[in-house]
C-alpha positions as CSV (number, residue, x, y, z in Angstrom):
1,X,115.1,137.5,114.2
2,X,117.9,139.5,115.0
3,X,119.1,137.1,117.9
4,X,118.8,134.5,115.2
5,X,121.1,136.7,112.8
6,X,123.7,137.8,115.7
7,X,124.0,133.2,115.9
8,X,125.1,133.2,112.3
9,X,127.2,135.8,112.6
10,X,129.1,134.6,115.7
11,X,129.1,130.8,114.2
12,X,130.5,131.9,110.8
13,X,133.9,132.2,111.9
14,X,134.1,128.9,113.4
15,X,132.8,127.3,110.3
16,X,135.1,129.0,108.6
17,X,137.8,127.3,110.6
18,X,136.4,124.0,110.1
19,X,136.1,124.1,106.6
20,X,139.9,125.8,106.1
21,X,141.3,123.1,108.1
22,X,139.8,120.3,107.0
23,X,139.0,121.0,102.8
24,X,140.8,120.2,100.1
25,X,138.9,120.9,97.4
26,X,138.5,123.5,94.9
27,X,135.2,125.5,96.1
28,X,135.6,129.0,97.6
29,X,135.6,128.5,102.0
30,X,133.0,131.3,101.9
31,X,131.0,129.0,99.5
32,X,131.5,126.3,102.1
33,X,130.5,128.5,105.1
34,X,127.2,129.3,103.6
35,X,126.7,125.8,102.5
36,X,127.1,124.9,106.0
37,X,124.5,128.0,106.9
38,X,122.4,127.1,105.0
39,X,122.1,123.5,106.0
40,X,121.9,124.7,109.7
41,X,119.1,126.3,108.5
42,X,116.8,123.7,107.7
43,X,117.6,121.3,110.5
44,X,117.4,123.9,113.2
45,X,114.1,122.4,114.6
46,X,116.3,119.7,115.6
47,X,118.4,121.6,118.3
48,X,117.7,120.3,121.5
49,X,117.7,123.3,124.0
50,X,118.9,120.8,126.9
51,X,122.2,120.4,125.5
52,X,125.4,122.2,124.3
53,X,124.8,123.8,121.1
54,X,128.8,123.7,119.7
55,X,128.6,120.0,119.6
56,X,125.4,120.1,117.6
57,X,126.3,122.9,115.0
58,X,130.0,120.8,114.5
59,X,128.4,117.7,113.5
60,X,126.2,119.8,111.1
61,X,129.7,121.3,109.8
62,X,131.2,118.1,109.4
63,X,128.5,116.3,107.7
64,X,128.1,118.9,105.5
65,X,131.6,119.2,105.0
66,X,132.2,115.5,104.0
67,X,128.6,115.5,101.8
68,X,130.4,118.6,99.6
69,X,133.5,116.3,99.4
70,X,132.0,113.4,98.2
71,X,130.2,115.8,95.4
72,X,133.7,117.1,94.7
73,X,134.9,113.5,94.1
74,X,132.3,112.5,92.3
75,X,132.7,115.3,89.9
76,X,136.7,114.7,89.6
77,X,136.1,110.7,88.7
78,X,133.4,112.2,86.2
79,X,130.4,110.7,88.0
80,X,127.1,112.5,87.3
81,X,125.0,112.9,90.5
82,X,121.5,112.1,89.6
83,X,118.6,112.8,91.5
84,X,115.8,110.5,90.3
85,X,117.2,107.6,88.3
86,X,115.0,106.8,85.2
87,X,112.7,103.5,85.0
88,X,113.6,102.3,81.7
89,X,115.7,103.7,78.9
90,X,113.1,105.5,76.2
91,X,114.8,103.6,72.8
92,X,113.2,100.4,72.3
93,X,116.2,98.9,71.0
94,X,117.9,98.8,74.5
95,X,114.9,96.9,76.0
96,X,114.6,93.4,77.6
97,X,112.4,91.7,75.4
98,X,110.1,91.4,78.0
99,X,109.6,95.1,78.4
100,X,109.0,95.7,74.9
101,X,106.9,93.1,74.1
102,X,105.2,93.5,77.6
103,X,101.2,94.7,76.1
104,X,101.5,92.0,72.7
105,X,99.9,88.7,72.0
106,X,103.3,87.4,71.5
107,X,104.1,88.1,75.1
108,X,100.9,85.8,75.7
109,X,102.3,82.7,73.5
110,X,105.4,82.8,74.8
111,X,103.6,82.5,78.4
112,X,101.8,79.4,76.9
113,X,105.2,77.6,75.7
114,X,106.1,77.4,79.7
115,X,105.4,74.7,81.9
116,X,102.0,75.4,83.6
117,X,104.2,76.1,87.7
118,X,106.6,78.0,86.3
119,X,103.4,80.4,84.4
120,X,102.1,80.7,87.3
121,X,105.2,82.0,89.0
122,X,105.8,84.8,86.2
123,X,102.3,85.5,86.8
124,X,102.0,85.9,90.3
125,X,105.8,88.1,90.6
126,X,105.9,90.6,87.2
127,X,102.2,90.5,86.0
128,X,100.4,90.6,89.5
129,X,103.8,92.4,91.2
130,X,103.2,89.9,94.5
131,X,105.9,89.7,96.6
132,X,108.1,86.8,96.7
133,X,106.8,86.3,100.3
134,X,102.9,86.6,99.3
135,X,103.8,84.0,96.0
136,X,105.3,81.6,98.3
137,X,101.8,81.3,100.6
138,X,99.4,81.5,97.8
139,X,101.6,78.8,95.3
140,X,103.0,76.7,98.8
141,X,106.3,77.2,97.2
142,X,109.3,78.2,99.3
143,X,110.5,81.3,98.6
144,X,113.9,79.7,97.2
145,X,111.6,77.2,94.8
146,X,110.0,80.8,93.4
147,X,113.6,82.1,92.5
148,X,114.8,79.1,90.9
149,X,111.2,78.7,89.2
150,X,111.0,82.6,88.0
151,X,114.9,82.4,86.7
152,X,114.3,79.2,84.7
153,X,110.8,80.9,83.8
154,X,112.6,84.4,82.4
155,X,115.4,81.8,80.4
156,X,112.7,80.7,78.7
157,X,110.8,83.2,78.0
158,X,114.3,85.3,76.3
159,X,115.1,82.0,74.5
160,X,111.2,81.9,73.0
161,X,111.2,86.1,72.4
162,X,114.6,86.7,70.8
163,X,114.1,84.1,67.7
């Protein structure tokens, strides 16, 4: 523990030269140092022993250096990082038709109004989820038929839904 501390301490300063010469942002460089630290940190495990450590721990610094400057950019063009981007929006209103008529028996007439390959294509990709390569051998359809089918299949389907 201690040798591990007397590391940190001796790589500090040259993270801290790293960072002054090459940011441009706004964040405190003692921010950015422990950033760095930090992020040595949890990839230590990944050291190999059999080669020079400086090479290693300036990659780390200038990774980490460029991630925080992408995040400041981000934040100056008013981006929102986002960690886990929702599934659907929770307002019905700004819904395909599909999706909010997805469990009703209308959903089940419009499916009759389609031409009985291009059912079977919206079946096989959105209701069973198969893969476009999995639809192509159980229909015998190429894949590109199945694209062209489901496209034609979900025009339809909007046209018959949004009277």
């Amino acid at each position: 523990m201690a040798a591990y501390a007397r590391l940190l301490k001796a790589v500090a300063p040259m993270i801290r030269r790293v960072a002054a010469g090459r940011w441009t942002g706004t964040e405190d460089p003692d921010d950015l140092v422990q950033d760095v630290l930090l992020s040595l940190h949890q990839v230590r495990h990944t050291y190999d022993q059999a080669r020079p450590f400086r090479p290693w721990l300036m990659a780390i610094a200038y990774n980490r250096l460029a991630d925080i400057q992408r995040r400041q950019v981000r934040r100056t063009k008013g981006e929102i990082a986002v960690a886990v981007f929702p599934e659907t929006f929770s307002d019905d209103e700004a819904k395909e038709p599909l999706e909010r008529m997805a469990d009703t028996d209308e959903l089940g007439r419009a499916l009759a109004t389609l031409p009985p390959r291009q059912r079977q294509v919206v079946e096989m990709l959105r209701l069973k989820e198969m893969s476009l390569k999995e639809a192509s051998a159980a229909s015998g359809m190429s894949v590109a038929a199945l694209k062209v089918s489901m496209h034609r299949a979900m025009k339809a389907l909007r046209a018959v839904l949004t009277k």
